[in-house]
N, CA and C of each residue as an Amber inpcrd file, in Angstrom:
protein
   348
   0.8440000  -1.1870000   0.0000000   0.0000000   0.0000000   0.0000000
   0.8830000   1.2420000   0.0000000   0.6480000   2.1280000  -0.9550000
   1.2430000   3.6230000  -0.8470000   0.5800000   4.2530000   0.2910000
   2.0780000   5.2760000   0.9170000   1.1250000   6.0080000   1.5580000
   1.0040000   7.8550000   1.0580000  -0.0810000   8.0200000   0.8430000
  -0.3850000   9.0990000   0.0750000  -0.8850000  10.1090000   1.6400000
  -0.4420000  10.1580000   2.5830000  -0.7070000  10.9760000   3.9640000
  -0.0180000  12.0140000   3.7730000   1.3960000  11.6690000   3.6150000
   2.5410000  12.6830000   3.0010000   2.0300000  13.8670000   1.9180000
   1.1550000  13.8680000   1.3300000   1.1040000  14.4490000   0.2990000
   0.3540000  15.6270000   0.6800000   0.0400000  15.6250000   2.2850000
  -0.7940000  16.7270000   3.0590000   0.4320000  17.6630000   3.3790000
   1.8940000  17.4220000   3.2540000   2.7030000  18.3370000   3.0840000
   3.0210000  19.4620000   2.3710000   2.2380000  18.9520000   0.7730000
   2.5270000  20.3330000  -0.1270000   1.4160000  21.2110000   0.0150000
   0.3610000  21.1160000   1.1670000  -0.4150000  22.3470000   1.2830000
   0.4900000  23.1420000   1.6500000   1.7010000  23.5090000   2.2150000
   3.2310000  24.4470000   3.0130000   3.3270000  25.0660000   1.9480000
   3.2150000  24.2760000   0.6650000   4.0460000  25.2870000  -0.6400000
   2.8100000  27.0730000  -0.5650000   2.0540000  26.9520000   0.4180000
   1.3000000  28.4050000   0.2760000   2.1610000  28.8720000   1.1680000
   2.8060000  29.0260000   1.9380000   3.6050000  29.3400000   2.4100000
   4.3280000  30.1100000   2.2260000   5.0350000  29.8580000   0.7760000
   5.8440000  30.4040000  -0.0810000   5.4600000  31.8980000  -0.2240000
   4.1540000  32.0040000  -1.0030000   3.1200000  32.9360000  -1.3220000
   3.1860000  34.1410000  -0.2990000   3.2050000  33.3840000   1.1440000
   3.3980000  34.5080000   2.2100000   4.7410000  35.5750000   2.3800000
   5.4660000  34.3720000   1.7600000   6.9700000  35.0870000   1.7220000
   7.3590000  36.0630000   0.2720000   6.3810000  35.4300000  -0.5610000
   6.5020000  36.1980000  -2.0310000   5.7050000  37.0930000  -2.4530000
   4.5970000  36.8560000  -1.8280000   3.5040000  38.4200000  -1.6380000
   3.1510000  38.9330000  -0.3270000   3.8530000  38.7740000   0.2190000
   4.0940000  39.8920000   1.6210000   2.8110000  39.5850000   1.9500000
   1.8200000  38.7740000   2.0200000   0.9520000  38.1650000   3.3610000
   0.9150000  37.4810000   3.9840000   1.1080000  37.8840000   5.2750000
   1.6160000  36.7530000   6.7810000   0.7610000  36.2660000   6.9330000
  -0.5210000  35.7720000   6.5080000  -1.6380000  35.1120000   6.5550000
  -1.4790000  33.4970000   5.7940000  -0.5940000  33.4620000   5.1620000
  -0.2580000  32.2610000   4.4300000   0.9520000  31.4880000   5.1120000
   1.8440000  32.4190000   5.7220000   3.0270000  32.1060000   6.5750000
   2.7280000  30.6400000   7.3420000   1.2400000  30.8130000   7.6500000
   1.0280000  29.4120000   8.7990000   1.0460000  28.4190000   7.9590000
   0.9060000  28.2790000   6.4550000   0.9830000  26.8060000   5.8540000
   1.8470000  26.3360000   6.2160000   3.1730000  26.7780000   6.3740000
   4.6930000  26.3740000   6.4490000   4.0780000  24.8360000   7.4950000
   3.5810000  24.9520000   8.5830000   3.0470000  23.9090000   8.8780000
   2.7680000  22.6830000   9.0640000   2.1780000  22.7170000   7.5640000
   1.6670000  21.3130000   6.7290000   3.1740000  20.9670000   6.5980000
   4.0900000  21.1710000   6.6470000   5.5320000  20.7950000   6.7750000
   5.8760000  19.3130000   7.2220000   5.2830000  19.5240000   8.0430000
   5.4620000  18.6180000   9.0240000   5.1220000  16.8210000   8.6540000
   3.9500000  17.1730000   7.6090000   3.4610000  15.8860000   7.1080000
   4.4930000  15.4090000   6.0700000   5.2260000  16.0230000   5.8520000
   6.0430000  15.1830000   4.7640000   6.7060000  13.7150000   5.7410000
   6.8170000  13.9200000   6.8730000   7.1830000  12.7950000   7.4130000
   6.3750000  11.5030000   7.4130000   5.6790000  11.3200000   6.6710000
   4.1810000  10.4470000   6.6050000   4.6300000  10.0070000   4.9690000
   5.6180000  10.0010000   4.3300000   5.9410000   9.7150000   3.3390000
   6.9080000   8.5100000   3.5840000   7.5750000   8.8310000   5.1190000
   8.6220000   7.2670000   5.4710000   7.9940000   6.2990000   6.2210000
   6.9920000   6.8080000   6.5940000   5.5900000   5.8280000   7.7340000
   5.2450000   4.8880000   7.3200000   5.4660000   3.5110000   7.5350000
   4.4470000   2.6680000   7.1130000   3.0550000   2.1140000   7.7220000
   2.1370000   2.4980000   7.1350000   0.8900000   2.5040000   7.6480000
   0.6610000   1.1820000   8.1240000   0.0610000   1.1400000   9.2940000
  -0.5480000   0.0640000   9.9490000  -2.1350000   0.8060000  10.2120000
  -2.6550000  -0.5910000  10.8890000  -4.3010000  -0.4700000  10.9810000
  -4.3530000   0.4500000  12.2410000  -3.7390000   0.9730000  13.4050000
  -3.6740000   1.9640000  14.0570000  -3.3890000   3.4070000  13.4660000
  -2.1200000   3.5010000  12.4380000  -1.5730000   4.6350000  11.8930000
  -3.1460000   5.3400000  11.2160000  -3.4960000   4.0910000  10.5490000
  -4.8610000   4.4400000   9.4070000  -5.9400000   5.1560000  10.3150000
  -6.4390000   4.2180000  11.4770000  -7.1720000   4.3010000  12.5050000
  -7.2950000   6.0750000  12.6430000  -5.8720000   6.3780000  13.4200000
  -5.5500000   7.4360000  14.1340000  -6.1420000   8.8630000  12.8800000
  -5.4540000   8.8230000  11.9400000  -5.8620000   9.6950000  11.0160000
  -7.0310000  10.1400000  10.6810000  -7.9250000   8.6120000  10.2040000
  -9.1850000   9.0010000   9.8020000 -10.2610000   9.4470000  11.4830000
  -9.7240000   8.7280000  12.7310000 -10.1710000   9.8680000  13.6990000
 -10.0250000  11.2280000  13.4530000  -8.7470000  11.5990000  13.4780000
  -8.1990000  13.3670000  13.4530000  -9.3210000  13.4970000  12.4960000
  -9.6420000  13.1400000  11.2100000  -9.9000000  13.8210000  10.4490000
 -11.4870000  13.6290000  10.4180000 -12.2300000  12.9280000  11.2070000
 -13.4850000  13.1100000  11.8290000 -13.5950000  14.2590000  12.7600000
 -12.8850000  14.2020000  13.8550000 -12.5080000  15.4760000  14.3510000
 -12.9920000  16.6450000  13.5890000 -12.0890000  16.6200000  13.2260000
 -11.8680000  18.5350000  12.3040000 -12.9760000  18.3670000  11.2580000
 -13.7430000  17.2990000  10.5740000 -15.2230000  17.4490000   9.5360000
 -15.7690000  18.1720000  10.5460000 -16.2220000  17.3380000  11.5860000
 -17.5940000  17.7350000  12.6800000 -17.0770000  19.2530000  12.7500000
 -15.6920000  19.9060000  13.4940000 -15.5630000  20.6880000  14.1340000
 -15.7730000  22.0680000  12.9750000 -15.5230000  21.4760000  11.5330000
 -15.5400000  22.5700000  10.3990000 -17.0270000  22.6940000  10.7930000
 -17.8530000  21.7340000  10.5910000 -19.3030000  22.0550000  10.4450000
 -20.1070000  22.7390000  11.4240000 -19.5870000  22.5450000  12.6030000
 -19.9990000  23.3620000  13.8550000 -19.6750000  24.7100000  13.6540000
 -18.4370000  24.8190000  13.2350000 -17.7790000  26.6590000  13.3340000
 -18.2370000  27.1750000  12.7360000 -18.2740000  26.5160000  11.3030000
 -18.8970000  26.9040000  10.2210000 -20.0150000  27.8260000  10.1960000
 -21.0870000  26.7000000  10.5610000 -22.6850000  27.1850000  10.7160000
 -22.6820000  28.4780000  11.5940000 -22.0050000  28.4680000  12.9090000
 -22.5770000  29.0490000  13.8880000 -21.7920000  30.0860000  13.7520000
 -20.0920000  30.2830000  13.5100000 -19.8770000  31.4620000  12.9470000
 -20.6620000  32.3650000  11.8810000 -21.1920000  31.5350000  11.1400000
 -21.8400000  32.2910000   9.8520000 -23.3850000  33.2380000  10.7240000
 -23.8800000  31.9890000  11.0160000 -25.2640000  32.7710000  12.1360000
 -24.9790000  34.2490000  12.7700000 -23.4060000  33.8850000  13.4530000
 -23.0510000  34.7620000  14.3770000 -22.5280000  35.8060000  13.8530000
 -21.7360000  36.0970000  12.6680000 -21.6550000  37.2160000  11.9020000
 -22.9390000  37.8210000  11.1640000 -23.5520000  37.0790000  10.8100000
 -24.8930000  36.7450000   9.8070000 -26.0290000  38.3460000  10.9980000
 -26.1070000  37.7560000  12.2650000 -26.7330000  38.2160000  13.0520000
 -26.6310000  39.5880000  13.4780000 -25.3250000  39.2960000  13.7060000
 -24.6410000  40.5860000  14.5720000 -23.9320000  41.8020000  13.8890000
 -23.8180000  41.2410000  12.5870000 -23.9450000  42.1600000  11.0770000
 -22.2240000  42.6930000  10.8140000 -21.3080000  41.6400000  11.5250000
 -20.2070000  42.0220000  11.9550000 -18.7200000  41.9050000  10.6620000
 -19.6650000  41.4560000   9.5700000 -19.1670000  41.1580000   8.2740000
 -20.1060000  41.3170000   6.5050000 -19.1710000  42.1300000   6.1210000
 -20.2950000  42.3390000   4.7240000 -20.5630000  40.8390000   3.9020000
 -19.7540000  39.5870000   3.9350000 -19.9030000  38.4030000   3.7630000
 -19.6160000  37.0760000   5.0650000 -20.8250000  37.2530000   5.4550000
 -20.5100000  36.3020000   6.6680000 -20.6370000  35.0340000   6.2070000
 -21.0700000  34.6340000   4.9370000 -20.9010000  32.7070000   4.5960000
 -19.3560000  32.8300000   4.4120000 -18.5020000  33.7320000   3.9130000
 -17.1120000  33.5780000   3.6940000 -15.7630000  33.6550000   4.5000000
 -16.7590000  34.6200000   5.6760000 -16.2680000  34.7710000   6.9600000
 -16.1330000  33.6030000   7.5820000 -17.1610000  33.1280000   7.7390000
 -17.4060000  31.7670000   8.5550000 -16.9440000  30.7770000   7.8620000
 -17.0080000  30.5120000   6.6930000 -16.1940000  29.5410000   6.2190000
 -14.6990000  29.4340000   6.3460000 -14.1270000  30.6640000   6.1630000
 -12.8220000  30.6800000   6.4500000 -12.3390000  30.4560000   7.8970000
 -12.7810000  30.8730000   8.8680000 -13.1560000  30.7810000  10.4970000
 -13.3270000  28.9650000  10.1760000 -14.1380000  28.5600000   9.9310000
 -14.1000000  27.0740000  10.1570000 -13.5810000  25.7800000   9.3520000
 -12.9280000  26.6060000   8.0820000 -11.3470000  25.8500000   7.8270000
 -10.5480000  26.3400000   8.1210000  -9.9550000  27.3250000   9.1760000
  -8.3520000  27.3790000   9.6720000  -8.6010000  26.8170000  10.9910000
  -9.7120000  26.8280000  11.7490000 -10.0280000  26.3110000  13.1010000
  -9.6970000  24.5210000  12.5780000 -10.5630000  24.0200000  12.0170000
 -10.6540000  22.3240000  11.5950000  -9.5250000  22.1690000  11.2260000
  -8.6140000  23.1080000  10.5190000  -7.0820000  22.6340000   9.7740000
  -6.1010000  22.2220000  11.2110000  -6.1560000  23.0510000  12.3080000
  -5.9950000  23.4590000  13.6530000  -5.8590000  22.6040000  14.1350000
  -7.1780000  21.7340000  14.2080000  -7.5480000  20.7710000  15.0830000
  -7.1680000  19.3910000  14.3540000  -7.1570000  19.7040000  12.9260000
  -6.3890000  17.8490000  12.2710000  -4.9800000  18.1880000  12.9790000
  -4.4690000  19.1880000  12.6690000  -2.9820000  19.0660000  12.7400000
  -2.5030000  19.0170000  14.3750000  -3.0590000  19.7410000  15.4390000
  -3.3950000  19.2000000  17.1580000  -3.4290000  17.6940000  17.4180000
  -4.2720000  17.4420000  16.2710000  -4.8020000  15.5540000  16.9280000
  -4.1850000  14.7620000  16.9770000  -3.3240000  15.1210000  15.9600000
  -2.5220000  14.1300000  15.1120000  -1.1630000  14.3260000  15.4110000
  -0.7340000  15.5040000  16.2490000   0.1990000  15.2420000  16.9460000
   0.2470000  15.0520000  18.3160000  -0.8860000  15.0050000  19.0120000
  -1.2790000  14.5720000  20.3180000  -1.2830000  12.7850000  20.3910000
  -1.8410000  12.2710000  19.2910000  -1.8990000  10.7820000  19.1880000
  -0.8400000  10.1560000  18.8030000  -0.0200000  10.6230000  17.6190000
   0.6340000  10.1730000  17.6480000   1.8470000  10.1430000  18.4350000
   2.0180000  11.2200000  19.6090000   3.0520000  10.9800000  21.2340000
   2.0700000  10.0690000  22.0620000   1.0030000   9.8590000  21.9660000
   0.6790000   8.9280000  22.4490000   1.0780000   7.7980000  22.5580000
   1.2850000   7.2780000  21.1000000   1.5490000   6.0370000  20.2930000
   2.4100000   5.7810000  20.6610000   3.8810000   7.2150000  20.4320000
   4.8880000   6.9810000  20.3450000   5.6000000   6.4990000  21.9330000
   4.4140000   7.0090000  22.8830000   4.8780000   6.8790000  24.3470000
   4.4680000   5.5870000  24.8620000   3.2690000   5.1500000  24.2070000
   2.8210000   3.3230000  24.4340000   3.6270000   2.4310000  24.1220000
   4.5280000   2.6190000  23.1550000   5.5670000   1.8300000  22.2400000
   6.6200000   1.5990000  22.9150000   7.3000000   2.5540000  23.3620000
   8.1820000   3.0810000  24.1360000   7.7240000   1.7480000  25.4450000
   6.6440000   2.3890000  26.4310000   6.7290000   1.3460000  27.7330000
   6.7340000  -0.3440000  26.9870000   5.9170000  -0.8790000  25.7940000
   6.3550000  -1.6730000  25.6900000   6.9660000  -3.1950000  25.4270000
């Protein structure tokens, strides 16, 4: 089996963008960096496990922010586009929370292994 996890690394190449059009708003891709290490991993039925959790995680958590940011700008009139507001609000929050999970579990892993 390939593992194609790694390939959540070249979201970083926006990164670049931050450094080449002077917006520090892109700076945080650099980030996704981190997944290139998921290119030497060989997946097991835990590795698989762990991921598609994280990435239940961050669906639900997009869809929660999502909605209720949008309501909450929507309401409070605090944006001339609050579906875009809120959408953006609840993919950098969910991006947040894959990339949190997934390094919380996997020191988990790495600390279960370890005892033994």
């Amino acid at each position: 089996m390939k593992n194609w996890y790694g390939c959540i690394g070249f979201v970083s190449l926006l990164g670049v963008w931050g450094l080449i059009g002077s917006e520090p708003l892109f700076l945080s891709f650099f980030a996704f960096a981190l997944f290139f290490e998921y290119f030497w991993v060989t997946p097991d039925e835990m590795f698989v496990d762990t991921i598609k959790r994280c990435a239940s995680w961050a669906f639900f958590a997009n869809l929660f922010i999502t909605t209720a940011a949008t309501f909450a700008l929507s309401y409070f009139k605090m944006s001339s586009n609050p579906l875009a507001a809120g959408t953006a609000l609840g993919f950098g929050i969910s991006i947040a929370i894959f990339a949190f999970s997934t390094f919380v579990l996997e020191i988990k892993e790495r600390v279960n292994t370890k005892n033994d």
